[in-house]
C-alpha positions as CSV (number, residue, x, y, z in Angstrom):
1,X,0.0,0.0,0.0
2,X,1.5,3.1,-1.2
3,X,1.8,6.7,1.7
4,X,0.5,9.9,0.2
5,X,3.7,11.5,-1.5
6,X,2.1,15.0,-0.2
7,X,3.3,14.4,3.5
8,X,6.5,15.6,4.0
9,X,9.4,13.5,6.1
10,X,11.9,15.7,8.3
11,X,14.5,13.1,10.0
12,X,11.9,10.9,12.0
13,X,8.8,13.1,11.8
14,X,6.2,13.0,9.4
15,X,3.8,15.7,8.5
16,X,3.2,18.7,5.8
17,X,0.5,20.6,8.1
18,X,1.4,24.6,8.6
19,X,2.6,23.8,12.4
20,X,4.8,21.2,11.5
21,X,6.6,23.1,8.6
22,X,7.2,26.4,11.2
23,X,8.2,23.0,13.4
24,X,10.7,22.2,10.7
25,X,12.0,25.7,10.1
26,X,12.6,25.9,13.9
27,X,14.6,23.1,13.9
28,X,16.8,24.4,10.8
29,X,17.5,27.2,12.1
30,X,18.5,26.6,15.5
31,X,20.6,23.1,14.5
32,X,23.3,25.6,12.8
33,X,23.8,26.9,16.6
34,X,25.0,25.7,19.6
35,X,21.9,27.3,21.7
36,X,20.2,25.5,24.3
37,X,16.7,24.5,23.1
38,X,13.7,23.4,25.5
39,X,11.0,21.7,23.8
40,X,7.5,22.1,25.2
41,X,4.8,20.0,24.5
42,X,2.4,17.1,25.7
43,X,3.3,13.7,26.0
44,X,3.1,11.4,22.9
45,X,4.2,14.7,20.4
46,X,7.5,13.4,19.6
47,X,10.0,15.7,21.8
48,X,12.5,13.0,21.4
49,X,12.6,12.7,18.2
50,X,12.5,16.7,17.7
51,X,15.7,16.5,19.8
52,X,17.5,14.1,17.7
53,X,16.3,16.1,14.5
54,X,18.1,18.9,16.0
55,X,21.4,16.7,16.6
56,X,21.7,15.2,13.2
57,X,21.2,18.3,11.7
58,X,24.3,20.3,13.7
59,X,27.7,20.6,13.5
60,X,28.0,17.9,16.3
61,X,25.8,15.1,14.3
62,X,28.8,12.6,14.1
63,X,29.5,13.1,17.6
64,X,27.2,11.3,20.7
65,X,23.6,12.0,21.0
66,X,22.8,11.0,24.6
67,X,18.9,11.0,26.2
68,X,17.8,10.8,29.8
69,X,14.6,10.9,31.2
70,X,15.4,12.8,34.1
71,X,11.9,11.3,36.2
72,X,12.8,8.1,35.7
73,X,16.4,8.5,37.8
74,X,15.7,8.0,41.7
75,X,16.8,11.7,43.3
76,X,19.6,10.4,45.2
77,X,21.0,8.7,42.4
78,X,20.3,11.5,39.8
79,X,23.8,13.5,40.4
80,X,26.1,10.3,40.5
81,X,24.2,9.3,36.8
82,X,24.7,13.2,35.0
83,X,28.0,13.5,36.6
84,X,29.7,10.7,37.1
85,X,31.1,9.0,41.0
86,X,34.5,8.6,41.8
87,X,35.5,5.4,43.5
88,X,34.4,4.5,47.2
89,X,32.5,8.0,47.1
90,X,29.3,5.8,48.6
91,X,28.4,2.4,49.5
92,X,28.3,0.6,46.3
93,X,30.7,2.7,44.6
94,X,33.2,0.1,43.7
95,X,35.0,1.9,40.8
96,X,34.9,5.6,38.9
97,X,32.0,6.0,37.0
98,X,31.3,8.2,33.8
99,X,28.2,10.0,33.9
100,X,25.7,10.9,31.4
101,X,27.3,15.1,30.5
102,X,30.9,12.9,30.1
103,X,29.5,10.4,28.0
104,X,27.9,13.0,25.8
105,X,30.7,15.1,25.5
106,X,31.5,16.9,21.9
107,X,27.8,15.9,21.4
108,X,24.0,16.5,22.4
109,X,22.4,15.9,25.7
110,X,19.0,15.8,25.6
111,X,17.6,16.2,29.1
112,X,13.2,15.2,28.7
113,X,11.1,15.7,31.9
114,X,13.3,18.5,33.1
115,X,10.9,19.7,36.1
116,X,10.9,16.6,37.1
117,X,14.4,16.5,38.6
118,X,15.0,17.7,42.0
119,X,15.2,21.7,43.0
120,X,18.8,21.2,44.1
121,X,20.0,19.4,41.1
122,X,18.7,22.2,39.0
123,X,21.4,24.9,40.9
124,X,24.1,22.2,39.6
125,X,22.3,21.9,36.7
126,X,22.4,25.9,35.4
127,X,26.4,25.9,37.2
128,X,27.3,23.4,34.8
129,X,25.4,25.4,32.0
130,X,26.8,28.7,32.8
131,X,30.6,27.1,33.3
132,X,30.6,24.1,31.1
133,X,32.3,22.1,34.4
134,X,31.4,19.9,37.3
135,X,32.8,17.5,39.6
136,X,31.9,14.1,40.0
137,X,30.5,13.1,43.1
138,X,33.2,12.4,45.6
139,X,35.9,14.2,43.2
140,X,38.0,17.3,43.6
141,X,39.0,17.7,40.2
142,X,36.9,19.2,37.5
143,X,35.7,17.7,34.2
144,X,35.6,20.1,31.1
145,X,32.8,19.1,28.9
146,X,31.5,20.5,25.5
147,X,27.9,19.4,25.6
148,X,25.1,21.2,23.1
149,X,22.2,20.6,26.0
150,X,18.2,20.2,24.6
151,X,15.9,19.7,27.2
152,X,12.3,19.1,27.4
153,X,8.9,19.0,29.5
154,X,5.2,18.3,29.5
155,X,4.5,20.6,31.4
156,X,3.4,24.6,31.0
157,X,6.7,26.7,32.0
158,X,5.0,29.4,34.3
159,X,3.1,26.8,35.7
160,X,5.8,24.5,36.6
161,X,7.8,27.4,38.1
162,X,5.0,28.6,40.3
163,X,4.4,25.4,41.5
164,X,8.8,25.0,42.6
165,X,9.4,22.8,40.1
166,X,11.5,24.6,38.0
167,X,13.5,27.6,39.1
168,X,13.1,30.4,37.1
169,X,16.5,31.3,36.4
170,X,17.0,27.8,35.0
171,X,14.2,28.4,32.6
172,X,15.4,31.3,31.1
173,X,18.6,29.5,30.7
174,X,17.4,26.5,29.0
175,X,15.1,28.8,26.5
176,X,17.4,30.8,24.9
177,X,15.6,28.9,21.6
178,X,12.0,27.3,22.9
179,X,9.8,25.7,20.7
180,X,6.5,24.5,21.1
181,X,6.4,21.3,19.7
182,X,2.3,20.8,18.3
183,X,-0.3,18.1,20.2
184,X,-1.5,16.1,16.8
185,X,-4.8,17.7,17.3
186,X,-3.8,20.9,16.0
187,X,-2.8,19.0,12.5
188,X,-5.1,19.0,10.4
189,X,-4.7,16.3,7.6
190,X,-1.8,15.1,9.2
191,X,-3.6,12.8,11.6
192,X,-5.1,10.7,8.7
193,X,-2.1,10.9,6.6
194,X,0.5,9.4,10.0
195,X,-2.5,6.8,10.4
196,X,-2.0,5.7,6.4
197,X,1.6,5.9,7.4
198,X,1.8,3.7,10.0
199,X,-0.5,0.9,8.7
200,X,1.9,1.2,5.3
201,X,4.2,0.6,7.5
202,X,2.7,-2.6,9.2
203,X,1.8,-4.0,6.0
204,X,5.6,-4.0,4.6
205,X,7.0,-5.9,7.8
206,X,3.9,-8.6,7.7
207,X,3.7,-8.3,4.0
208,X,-0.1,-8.0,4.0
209,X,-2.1,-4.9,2.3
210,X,-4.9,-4.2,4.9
211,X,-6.9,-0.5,4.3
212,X,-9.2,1.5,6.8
213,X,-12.6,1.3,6.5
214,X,-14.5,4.3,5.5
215,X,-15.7,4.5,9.1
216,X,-12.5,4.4,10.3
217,X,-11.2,7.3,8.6
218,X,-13.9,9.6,9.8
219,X,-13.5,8.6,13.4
220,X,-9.8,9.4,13.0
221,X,-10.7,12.7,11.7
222,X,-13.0,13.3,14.6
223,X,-11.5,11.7,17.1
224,X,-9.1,14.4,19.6
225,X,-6.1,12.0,20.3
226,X,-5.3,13.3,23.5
227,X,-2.6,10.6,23.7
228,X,-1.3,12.1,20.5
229,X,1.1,10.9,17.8
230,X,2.1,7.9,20.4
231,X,-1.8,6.7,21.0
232,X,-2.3,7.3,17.6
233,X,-0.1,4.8,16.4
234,X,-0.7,2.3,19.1
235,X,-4.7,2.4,18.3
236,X,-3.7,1.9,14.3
237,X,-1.8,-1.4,15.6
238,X,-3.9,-2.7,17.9
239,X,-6.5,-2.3,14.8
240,X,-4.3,-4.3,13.0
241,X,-3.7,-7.1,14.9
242,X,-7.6,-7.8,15.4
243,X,-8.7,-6.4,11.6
244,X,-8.5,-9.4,8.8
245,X,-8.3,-6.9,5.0
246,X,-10.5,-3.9,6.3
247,X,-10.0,-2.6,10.0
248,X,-12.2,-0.8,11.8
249,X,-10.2,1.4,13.8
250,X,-13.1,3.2,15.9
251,X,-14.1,-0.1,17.6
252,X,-10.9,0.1,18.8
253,X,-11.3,3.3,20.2
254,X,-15.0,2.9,21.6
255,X,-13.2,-0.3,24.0
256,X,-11.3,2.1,25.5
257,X,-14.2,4.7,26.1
258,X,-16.9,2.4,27.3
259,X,-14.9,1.1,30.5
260,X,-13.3,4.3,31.2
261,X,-14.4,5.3,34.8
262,X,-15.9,8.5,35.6
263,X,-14.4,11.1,37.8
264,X,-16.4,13.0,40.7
265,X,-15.0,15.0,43.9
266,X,-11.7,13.2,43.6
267,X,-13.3,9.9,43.9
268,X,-13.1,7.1,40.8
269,X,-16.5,5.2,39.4
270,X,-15.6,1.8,38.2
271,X,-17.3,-0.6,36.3
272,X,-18.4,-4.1,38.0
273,X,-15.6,-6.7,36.2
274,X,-13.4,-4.0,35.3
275,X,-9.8,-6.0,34.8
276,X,-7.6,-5.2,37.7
277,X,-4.9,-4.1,34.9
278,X,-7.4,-1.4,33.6
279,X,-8.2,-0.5,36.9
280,X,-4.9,0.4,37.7
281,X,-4.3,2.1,34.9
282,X,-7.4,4.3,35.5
283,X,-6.2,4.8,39.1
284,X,-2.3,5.9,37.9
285,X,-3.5,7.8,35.2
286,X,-6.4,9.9,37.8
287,X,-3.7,10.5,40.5
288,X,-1.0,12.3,37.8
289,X,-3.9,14.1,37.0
290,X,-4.7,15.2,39.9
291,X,-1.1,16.2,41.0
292,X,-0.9,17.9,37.5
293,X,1.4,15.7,36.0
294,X,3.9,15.9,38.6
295,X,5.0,12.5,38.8
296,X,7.2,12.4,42.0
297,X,4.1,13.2,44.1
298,X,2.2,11.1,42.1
299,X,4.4,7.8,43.2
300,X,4.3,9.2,46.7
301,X,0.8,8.8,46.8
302,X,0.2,5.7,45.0
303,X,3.2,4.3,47.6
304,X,5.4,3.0,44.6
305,X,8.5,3.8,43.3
306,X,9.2,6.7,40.5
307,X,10.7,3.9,38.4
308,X,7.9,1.7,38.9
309,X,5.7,4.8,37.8
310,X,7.6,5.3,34.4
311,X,7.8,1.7,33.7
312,X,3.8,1.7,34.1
313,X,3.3,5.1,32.0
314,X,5.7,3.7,29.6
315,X,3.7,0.7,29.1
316,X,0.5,2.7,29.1
């Protein structure tokens, strides 16, 4: 099955709507620099991949491109992994270790969740950004690095800061270039287009040529993807693997919304015979809500780790 040849590719991305050519021209022109960019926009956009496209379009694209997710690193293990530990600096600490700004050094660090790692880290953080040195933890000596840094968040910037989880002089420092990276709800005939895209390709790996049904492709159109480009593609598999030539997409999508629980005063409705696995889900998802989107008081409440949180997010 042949992809519209009207929808533009930019490294990883796909799309010709209006936001995603300013997207692209963003990216151009702030790849011939060496500014720090932060990317802003909601889960599922792609902020990874915007990051990389940055990377491979610099002067450092044959050097290391190095990502962290800054949420899913414990906070007392957070400055060890960006920095590097010298031997015997802790319990545990059997030899020196190189941490992430080393291992990226001559290249990109891409830093995503940035308001999620601790206050304190942050001072370190904007030192190292202002100075382009550290220490690793239980050193002396400093480390010289030449890092390009791209960071990146979910979350609104005045917000976040407001709420002390981003100091404000950091912010400024991180946006000397932002860019607002667009939910795919905002694209136009790019939602249909990354749908054909995807189930293209699905058909090339399983050599199969399975279409939409007409159906389908109106409930696509309609349908606000607030998971995004992520849950976009996810739903187009998922049809896939249940569809035989013709898959119907929006039945997919109706499974989802029929068991969903409702939300009153803080407490959660469920359904009689709801899968525990769905119920959890529901119950992670409410309570990041709740603490808007701030996932280290999210794990606190829900008494689980902040790995375990990521690990279930990720699946989710």
């Amino acid at each position: 099955m042949s992809v519209d040849k009207s929808m533009k590719r930019f490294g990883m991305m796909y799309g010709s709507s209006p936001m995603m050519e300013r997207l692209y021209e963003q990216i151009e022109r702030v790849s011939a620099t060496d500014a720090t960019v932060l990317l802003v926009g909601e889960s599922g956009t792609g902020k990874e991949l915007v990051a990389n496209a940055i990377h491979r379009q610099s002067m450092r694209k044959d050097q290391p491109f190095v990502a962290v997710n800054c949420g899913a690193i414990p906070a007392h293990l957070i400055e060890a992994a960006l920095f590097g530990h010298e031997k015997g600096s802790f319990t545990g600490a059997m030899r020196q270790h190189v941490g992430y700004f080393e291992h990226a050094s001559g290249g990109t660090l891409f830093l995503d969740e940035i308001t999620e790692m601790p206050v304190d880290m942050q001072v370190k953080l904007l030192r190292v950004l202002e100075s382009g040195r550290f220490s690793r933890v239980g050193g002396d000596n400093e480390v010289a690095v030449d890092v390009r840094l791209i960071a990146a968040t979910n979350r609104d910037l005045e917000t976040a800061v407001k709420q002390g989880n981003l100091r404000e002089d950091l912010m400024y420092r991180l946006a000397v270039f932002p860019v607002r990276i667009p939910p795919l709800r905002e694209r136009g005939t790019d939602i249909e287009l990354l749908a054909q895209q995807f189930l293209a390709e699905l058909n090339e790996k399983d050599k199969t040529q399975k279409v939409f049904s007409r159906n389908s492709l109106d409930v696509i159109r309609s349908y606000s993807w607030p998971g995004n480009v992520r849950e976009l593609k996810n739903v187009v598999h998922r049809a896939f693997i249940l569809g035989t030539d013709t898959l119907d997409i929006d039945e997919c999508i109706s499974e989802l919304a029929v068991k969903k629980p409702t939300v009153q005063d803080g407490y959660l409705n469920f359904f009689v015979g709801t899968p525990l696995a769905d119920a959890q889900r529901e119950i992670i998802l409410a309570t990041l809500k709740h603490y808007s989107g701030n996932k280290r008081l999210t794990a606190e409440a829900l008494g689980i780790s902040l790995k375990t949180l990521y690990n279930r997010l990720k699946e989710y």
